[in-house]
C-alpha positions in Angstrom: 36.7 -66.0 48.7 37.7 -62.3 50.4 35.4 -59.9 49.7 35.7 -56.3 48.6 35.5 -54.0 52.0 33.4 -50.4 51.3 36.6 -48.4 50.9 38.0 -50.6 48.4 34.9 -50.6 46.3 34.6 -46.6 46.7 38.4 -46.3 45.6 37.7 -48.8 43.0 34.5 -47.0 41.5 36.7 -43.3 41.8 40.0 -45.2 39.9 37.0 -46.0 37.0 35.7 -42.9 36.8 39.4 -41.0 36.6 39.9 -43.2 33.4 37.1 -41.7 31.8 39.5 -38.5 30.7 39.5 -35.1 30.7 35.0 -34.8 31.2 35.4 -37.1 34.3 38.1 -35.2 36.1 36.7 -31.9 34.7 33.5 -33.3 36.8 35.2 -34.1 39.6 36.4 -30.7 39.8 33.2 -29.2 39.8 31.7 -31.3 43.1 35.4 -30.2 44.6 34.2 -26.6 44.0 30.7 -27.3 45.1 31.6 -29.0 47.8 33.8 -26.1 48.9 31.3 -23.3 48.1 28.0 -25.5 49.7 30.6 -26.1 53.3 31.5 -22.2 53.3 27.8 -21.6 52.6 26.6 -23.6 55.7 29.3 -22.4 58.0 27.9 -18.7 57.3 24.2 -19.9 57.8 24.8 -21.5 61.0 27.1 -19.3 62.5 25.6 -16.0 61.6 29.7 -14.8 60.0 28.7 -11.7 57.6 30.8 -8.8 56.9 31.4 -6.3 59.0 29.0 -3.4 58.8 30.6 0.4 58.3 30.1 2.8 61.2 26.6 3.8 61.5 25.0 0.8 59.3 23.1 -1.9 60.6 24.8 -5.3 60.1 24.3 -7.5 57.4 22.5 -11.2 57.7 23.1 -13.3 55.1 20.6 -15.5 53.7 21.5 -18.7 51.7 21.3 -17.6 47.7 23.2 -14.2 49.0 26.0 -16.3 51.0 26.3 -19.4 48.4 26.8 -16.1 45.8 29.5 -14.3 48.0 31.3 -17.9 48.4 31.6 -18.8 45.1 32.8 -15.3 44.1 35.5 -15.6 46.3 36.5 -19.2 44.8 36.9 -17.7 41.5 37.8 -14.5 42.0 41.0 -14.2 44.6 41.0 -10.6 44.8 37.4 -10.3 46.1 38.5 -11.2 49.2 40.6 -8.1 50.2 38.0 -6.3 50.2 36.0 -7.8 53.4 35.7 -6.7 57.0 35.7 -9.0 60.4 38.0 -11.2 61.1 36.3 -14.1 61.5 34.7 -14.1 57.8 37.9 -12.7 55.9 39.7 -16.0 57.5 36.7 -18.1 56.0 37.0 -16.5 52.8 40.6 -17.1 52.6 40.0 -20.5 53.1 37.4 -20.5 50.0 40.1 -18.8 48.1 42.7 -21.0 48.6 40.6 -24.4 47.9 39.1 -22.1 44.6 42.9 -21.4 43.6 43.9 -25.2 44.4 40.6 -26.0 41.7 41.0 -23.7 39.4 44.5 -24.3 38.9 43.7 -28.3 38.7 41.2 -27.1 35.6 44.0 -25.2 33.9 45.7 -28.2 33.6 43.4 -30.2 33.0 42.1 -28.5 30.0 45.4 -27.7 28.8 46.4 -31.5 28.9 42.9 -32.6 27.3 43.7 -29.9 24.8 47.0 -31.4 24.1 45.9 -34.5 23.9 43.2 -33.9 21.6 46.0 -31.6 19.0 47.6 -35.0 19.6 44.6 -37.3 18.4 44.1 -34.6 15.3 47.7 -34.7 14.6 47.9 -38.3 14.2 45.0 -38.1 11.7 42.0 -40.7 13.0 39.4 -39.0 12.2 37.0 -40.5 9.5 37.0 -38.6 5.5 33.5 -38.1 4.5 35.3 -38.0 1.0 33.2 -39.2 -2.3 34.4 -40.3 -5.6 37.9 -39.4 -4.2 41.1 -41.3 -5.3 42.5 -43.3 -2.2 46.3 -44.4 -2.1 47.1 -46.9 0.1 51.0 -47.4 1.5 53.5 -45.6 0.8 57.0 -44.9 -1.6 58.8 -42.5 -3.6 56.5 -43.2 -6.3 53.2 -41.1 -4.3 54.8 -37.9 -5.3 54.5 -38.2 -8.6 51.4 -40.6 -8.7 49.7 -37.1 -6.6 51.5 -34.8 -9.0 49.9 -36.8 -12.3 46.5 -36.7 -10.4 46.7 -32.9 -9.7 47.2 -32.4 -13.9 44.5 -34.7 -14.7 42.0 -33.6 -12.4 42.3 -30.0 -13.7 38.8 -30.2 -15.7 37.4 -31.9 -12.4 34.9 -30.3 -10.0 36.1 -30.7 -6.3 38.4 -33.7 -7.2 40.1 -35.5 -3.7 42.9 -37.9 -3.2 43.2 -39.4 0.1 46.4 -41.4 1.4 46.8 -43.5 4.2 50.1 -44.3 5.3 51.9 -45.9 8.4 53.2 -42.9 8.9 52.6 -39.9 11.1 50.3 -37.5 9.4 52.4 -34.4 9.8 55.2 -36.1 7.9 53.4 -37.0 5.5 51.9 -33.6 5.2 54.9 -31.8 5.2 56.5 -34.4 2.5 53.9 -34.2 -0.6 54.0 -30.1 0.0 57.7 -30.1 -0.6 58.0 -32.6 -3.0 54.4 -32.1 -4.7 53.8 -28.4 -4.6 50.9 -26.8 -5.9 48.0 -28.7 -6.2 45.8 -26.6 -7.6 42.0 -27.2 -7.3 43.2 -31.1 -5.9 42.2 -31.2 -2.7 44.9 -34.2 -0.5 44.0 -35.5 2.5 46.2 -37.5 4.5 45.4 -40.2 7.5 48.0 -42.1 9.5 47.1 -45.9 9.9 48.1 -49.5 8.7 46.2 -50.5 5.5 46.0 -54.2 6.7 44.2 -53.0 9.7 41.0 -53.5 9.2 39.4 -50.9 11.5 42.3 -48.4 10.5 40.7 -48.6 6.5 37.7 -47.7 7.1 39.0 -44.2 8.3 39.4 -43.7 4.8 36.6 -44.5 3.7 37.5 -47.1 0.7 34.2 -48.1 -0.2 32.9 -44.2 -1.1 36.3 -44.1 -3.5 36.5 -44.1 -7.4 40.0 -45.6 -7.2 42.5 -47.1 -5.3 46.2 -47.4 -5.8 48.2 -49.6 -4.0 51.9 -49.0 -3.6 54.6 -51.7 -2.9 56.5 -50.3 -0.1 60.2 -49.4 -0.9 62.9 -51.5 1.5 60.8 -54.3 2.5 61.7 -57.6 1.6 58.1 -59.5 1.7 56.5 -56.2 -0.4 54.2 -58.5 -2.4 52.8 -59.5 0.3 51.9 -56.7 1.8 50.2 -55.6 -1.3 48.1 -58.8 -1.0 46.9 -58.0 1.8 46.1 -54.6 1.4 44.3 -56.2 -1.2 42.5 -58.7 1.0 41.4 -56.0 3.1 39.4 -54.7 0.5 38.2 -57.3 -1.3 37.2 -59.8 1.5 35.9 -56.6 4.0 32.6 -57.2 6.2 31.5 -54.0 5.2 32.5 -53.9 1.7 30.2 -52.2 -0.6 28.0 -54.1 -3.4 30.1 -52.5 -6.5 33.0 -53.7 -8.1 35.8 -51.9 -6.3 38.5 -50.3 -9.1 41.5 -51.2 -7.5 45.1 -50.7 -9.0 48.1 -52.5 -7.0 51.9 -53.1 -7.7 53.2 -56.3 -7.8 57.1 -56.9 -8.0 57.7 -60.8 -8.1 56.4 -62.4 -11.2 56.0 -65.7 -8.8 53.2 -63.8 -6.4 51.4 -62.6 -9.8 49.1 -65.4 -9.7 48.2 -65.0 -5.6 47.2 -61.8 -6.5 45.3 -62.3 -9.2 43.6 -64.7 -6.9 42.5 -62.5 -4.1 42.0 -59.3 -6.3 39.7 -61.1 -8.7 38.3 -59.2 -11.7 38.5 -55.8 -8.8 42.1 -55.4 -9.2 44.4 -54.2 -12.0 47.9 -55.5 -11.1 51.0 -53.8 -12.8 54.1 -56.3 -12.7 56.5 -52.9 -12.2 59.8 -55.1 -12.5 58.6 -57.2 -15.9 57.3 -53.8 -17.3 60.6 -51.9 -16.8 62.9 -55.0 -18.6 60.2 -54.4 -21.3 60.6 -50.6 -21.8 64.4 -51.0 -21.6 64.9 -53.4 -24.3 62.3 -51.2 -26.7 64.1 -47.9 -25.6 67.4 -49.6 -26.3 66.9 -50.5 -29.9 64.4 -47.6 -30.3 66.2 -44.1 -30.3 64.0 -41.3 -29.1 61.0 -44.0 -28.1 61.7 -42.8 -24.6 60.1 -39.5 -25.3 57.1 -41.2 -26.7 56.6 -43.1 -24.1 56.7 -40.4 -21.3 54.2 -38.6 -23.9 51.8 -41.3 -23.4 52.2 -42.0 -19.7 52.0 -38.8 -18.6 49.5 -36.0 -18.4 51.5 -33.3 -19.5 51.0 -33.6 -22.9 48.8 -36.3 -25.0 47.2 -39.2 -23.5 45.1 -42.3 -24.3 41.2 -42.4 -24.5 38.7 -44.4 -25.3 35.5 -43.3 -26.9 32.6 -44.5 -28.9 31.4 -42.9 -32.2 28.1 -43.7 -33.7 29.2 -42.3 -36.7 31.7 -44.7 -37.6 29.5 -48.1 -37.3 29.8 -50.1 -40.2 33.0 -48.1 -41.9 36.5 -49.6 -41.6 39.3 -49.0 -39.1 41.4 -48.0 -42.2 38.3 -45.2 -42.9 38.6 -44.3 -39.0 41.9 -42.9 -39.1 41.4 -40.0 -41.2 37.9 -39.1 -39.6 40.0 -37.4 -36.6 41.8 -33.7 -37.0 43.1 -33.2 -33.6 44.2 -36.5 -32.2 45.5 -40.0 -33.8 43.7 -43.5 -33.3 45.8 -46.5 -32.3 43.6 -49.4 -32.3 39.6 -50.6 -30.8 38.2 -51.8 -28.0 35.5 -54.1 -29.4 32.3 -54.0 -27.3 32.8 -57.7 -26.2 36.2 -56.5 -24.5 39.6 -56.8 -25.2 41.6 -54.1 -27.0 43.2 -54.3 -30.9 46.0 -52.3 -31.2 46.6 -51.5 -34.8 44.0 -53.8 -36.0 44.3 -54.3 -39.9 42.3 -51.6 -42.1 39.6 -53.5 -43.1 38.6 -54.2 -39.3 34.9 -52.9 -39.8 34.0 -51.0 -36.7 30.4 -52.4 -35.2 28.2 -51.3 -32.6 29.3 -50.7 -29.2 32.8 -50.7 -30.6 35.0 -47.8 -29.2 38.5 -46.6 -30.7 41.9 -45.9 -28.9 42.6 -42.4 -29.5 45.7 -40.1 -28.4 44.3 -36.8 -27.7 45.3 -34.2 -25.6 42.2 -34.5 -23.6 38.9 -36.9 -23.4 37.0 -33.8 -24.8 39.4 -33.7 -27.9 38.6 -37.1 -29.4 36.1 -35.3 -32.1 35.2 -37.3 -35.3 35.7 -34.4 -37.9 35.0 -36.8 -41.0 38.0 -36.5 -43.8 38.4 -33.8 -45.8 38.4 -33.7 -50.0 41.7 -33.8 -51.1 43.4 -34.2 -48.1 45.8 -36.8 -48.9 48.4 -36.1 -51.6 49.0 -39.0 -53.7 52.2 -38.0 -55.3 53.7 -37.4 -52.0 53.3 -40.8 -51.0 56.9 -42.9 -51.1 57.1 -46.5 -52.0 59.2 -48.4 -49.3 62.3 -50.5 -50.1 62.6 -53.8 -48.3 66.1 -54.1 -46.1 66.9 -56.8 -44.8 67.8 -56.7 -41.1 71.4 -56.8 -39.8 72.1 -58.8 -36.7 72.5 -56.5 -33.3 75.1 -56.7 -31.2 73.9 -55.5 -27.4 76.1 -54.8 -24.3 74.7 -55.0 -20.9 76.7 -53.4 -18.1 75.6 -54.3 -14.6 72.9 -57.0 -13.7 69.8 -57.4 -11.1 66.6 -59.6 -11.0 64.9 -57.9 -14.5 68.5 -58.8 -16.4 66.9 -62.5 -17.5 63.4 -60.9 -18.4 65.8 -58.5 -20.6 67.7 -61.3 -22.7 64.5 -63.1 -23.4 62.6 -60.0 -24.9 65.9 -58.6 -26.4 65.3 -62.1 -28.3 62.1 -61.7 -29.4 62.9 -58.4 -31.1 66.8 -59.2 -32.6 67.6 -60.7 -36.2 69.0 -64.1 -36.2 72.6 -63.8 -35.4 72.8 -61.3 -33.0 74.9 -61.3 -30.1 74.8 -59.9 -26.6 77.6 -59.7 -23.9 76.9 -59.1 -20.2 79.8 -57.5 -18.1 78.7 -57.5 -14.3 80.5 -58.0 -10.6 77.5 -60.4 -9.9 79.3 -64.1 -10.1 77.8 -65.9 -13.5 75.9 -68.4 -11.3 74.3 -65.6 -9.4 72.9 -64.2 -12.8 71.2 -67.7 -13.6 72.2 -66.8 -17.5 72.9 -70.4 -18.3 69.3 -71.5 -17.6 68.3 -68.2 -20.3 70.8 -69.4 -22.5 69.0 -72.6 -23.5 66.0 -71.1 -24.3 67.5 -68.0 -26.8 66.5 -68.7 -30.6 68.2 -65.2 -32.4 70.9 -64.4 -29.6 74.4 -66.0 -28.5 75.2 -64.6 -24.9 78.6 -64.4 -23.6 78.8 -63.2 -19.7 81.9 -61.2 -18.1 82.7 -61.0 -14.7 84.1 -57.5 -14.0 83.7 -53.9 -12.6 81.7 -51.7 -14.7 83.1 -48.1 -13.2 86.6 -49.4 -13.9 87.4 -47.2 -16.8 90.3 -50.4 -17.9 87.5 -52.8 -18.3 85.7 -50.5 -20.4 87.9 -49.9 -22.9 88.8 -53.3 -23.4 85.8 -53.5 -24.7 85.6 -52.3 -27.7 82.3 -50.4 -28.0 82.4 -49.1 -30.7 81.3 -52.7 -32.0 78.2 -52.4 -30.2 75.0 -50.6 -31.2 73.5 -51.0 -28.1 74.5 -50.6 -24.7 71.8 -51.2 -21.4 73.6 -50.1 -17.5 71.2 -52.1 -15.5 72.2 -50.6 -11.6 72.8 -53.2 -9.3 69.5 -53.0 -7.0 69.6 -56.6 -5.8 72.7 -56.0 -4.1 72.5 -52.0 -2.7 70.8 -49.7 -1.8 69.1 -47.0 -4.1 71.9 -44.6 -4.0 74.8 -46.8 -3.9 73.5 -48.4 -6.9 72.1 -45.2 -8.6 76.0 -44.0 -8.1 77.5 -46.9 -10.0 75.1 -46.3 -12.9 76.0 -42.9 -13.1 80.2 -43.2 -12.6 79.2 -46.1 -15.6 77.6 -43.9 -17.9 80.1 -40.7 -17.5 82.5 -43.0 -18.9 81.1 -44.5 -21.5 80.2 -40.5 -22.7 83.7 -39.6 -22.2 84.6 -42.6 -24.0 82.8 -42.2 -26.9 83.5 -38.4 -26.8 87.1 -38.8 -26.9 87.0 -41.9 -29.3 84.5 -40.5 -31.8 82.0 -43.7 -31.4 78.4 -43.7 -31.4 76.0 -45.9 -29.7 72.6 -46.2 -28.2 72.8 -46.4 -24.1 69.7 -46.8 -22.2 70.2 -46.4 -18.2 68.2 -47.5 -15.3 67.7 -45.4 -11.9 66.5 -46.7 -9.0 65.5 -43.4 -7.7 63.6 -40.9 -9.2 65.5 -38.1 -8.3 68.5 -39.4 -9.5 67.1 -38.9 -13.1 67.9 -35.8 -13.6 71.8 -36.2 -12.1 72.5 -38.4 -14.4 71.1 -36.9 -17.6 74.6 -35.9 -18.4 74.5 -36.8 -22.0 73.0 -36.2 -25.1 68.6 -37.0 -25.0 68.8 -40.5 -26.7 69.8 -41.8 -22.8 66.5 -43.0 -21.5 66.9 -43.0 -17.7 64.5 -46.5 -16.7 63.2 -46.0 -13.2 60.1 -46.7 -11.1 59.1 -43.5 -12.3 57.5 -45.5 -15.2 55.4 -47.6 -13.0 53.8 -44.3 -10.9 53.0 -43.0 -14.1 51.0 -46.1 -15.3 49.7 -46.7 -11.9 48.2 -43.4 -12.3 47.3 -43.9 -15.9 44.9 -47.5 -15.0 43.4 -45.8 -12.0 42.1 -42.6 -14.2 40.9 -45.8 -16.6 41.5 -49.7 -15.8 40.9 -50.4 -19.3 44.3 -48.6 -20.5 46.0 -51.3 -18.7 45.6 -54.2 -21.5 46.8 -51.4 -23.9 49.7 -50.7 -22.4 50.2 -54.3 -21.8 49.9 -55.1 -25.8 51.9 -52.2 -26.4 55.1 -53.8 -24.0 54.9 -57.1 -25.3 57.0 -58.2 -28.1 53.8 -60.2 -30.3 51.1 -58.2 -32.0 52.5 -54.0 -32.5 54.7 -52.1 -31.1 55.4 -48.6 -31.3 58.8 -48.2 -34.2 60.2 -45.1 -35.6 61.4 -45.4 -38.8 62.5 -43.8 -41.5 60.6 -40.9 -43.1 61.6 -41.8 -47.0 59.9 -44.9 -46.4 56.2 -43.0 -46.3 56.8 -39.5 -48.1 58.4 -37.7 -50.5 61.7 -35.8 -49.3 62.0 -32.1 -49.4 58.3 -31.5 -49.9 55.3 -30.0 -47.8 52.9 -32.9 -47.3 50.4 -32.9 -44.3 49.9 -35.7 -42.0 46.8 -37.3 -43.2 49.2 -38.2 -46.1 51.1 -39.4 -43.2 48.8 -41.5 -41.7 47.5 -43.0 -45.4 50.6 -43.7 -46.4 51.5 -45.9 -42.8 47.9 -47.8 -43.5 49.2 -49.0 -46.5 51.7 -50.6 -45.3 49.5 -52.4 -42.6 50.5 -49.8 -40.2 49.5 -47.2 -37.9 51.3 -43.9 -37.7 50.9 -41.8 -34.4 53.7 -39.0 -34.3 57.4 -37.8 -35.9 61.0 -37.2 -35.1 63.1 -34.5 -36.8 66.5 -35.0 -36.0 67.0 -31.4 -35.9 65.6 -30.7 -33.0 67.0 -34.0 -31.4 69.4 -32.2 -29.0 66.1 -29.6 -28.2 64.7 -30.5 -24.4 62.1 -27.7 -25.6 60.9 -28.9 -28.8 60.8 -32.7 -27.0 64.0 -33.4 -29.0 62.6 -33.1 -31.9 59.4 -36.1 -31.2 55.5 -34.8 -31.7 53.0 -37.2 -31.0 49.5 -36.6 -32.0 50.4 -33.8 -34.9 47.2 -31.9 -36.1 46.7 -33.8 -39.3 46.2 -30.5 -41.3 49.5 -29.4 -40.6 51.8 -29.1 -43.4 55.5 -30.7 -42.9 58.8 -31.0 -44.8 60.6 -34.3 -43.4 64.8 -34.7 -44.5 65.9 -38.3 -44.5 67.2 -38.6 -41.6 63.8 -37.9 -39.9 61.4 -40.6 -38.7 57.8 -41.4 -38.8 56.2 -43.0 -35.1 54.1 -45.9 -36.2 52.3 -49.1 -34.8 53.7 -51.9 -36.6 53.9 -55.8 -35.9 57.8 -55.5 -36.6 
């Protein structure tokens, strides 16, 4: 075996001790100097070199503190030098100088590329958050802006509230992003770090086990998305240094298939929002629901009314039916019993026990106020006796198709008469669609499938709309990209406008949007359009993280069993013409095994500023005239 020689071991040991950065070289610098100074120094000693004495003064002698001082002066200092005398010492001053320039320049660039380096490091964001209690999104898509925008409202009433994101992303960018997009964030403080959320090392930056939340995002473009969420999940839930507590954990999942892995792996820590199965759910409700859009975004949102859940004493041993006139300022829409679960519009006699909280929509948690019922608050005349209608068949059109389309014909299904009928025109070949394996299972539809174009303005008006009451443009996001697809929605639903403009007909159409900011681009028609995006999911992503428990309500509330949120006629509750208040209102609904949350007047339907005409949570005090054409927001089972 050849050993190392001496030289190689010496050049071995200096390589080493250059990879030790910008303090190594900066001390490798300083024995240079040293070195330099301590050789001039002895040089001086031994051969007696001093300055040159002015006529009539003695000569100096240099001793070794006064010759190591005039030597390192010289080392920093270039211009000393022009002022010494003799010969012989200015040319070994000038020899200090030139080794001091030689080091001092070194040190100049040494600092200034350990500077760099370290803007670098801080740029790319690796430093650990000493955050508390903070919100932590993990991953990234066009959903964070508004998941950070909703957390910015609801923090408002928050002291020092922090949302930290973690991205694969460089920091700047990300920085840079949520301030354009975002804006003000008032008294939210958002801190971003650049890292993989698999990595294990990487997560601990942000320090996920200090955090009251955690939102996981599906990234946008990526083909095995679920399972990246899965593992973000993982890397929580199965971390060595995991903290004791129950993590709250909030993740999107798209595939209905990878719902059960999840659950899996997430365990009782993670709330998991199917985004895909929720927006076929909305659609079909928004589609036979005019205006239930806006009450939806009401709900989901924090601009306006939200959902809370409180416990009242006062209430224990009293009926659900007695609970909903006990609140002024805010509308109850079902219980949480204390051994879990959540009743959404339970029936009136539901007697409220201990440990029991109700579902309240408030404007704030510090609104839900039990205020008893007033004497004479309801006004029995006022109250309208309901004729029974039988319900007509439906006929639906759906324009367009991707992966939710099947999810949409069964719950259309669940919700039609017996009878109904629904046609799907798409350029997706019928096989493709998998509607023959629906078909078998459809109890109240018949389904009839078109191939075509849907921007071709000849295969829409061979149509015949106006024999629809319905029509759903699902874009065709299985097939291209967001704004490709977004653009074929929107060329689809300026001619069915223009169609119906020119023709005089009238139907319902509900569009879906793959990007957000297409929304408002295609809001070209009148308000009963409810643009269907992954808007929705941000805004109950944020909604579950703020309170896991909402998620089983909005769960009940998508599903087609138990209650769902119906506006229906006005006549059907009051009198016409007449001032009644809305405890009179809510009485009348809870007669009918119902629960009544809000209003529409179709006068202000066309209104953006009045919400088109829909209030949810009215103060119950508040007197109201309703016309017929007017609707009444209620929980009902049908």
């Amino acid at each position: 075996m050849k050993k190392a020689t001496l030289s190689q071991r010496l050049r071995y040991a200096f390589d080493r001790s250059l990879s030790g950065g910008t303090v190594s070289l900066i001390g490798w610098l300083a024995l240079g100097s040293v070195f330099i100074v301590l050789t001039a120094t002895a040089i001086i000693l031994l051969t007696g070199l001093a300055p040159e004495a002015a006529e009539g003064q003695e000569p100096q002698v240099l001793g070794f503190a006064e010759a190591f001082w005039q030597t390192l002066m010289r080392s920093i200092d270039p211009g000393t030098v022009a002022g010494d005398m003799g010969w012989g010492y200015r040319v070994l001053m000038f020899a200090v100088t030139v080794g001091g320039i030689f080091i001092v320049s070194l040190l100049i660039s040494v600092l200034s590329s350990g500077l760099q380096g370290k803007l670098e490091e801080m740029r790319k964001g690796r430093s650990f958050v000493v955050e508390e209690g903070h919100t932590l999104i993990l991953g990234w898509s066009a959903r964070v802006f508004l998941i950070i925008r909703e957390l910015v409202i609801a923090n408002e009433n928050q002291q020092r509230p922090r949302v930290v994101v973690l991205a694969d992303r460089d920091k700047v960018e990300i920085e840079e992003e949520i301030r354009a997009r975002v804006g003000d964030t008032k008294n939210t403080r958002v801190v971003c770090r650049s890292g993989n959320p698999i990595d294990l090392v990487e997560l601990e930056i942000v320090n996920p086990h200090a955090a009251k939340s955690i939102i996981i995002l599906s990234p946008d473009d990526t083909p095995d998305a679920d399972a990246q969420v899965i593992k973000m999940i993982l890397a929580l839930t199965n971390n060595p240094n995991r903290r004791e507590e129950p993590y709250h954990i909030v993740a999107e999942i798209r595939d209905e298939k990878n719902m059960e892995v999840a659950r899996i792996v997430g365990g009782e820590e993670a709330k998991l929002v199917l985004s895909s199965d929720i927006i076929a759910r909305i659609t079909v409700q928004t589609c036979l629901q005019v205006g239930l859009s806006i009450v939806y975004t009401e709900l989901l949102d924090y601009g306006g009314d939200e959902i809370y859940m409180q416990e009242e004493p006062r209430l224990v041993g009293r009926t659900y039916g007695e609970a909903l006139l006990a609140y002024e300022s805010c509308s109850l829409m079902g219980l949480r019993p204390g051994g879990g679960g959540v009743r959404v519009n339970p029936p009136a006699e539901t007697v409220i026990r201990e440990g029991d909280k109700v579902i309240a929509i408030a404007e704030d948690d510090d609104k839900v106020v039990f205020t008893g019922t007033p004497e004479g608050a309801v006004d029995e005349a006022a109250i309208a006796q309901a004729a029974t209608e039988e319900r007509r068949p439906e006929r639906v059109l759906v324009l367009g198709w991707n992966k939710r389309g099947r999810t949409i014909v069964r719950e259309l299904d669940n919700y039609v008469p017996e009878g109904s009928f629904l046609k799907v025109v798409a350029d997706t070949p019928r096989e493709e669609t998998w509607l023959d394996a629906v078909a078998g299972e459809l109890r109240h539809l018949s389904l009839e499938f078109e191939q075509g174009d849907t921007t071709d303005r000849k295969v829409l008006d061979r149509l015949g709309l106006t024999s629809f009451q319905h029509i759903i443009l699902l874009c065709y996001a299985d097939q291209l990209d967001a704004q490709a697809a977004d653009a074929k929605t929107m060329i689809t639903l300026l001619h069915l406008r223009d169609i119906e403009r020119k023709k005089g007909e009238s139907y319902s159409v509900v569009s879906e949007m793959v990007d957000v900011r297409n929304r408002a681009l295609a809001a070209v028609a009148k308000a009963d359009d409810f643009i269907v995006s992954d808007e929705l999911t941000g805004l109950l992503l944020t909604q579950v993280s703020e309170n896991g428990e909402l998620l089983e309500v909005f769960q009940d509330l998508f599903r087609s069993e138990g209650s769902e949120i119906y506006l229906k006629p006005a006549k059907d509750y009051v009198a016409m013409g007449r001032a009644v208040n809305f405890y009179t209102v809510t009485e009348s609904a809870r007669r009918r095994g119902e629960t009544a949350i809000g209003y529409r007047l179709e006068r202000h339907a066309n209104d953006p500023a009045r919400a088109y005409g829909v209030r949810v949570n009215p103060p119950k005090s508040e007197a109201l005239t309703f016309q017929p054409e007017d609707k009444i927001i209620v929980l009902a089972e049908d």
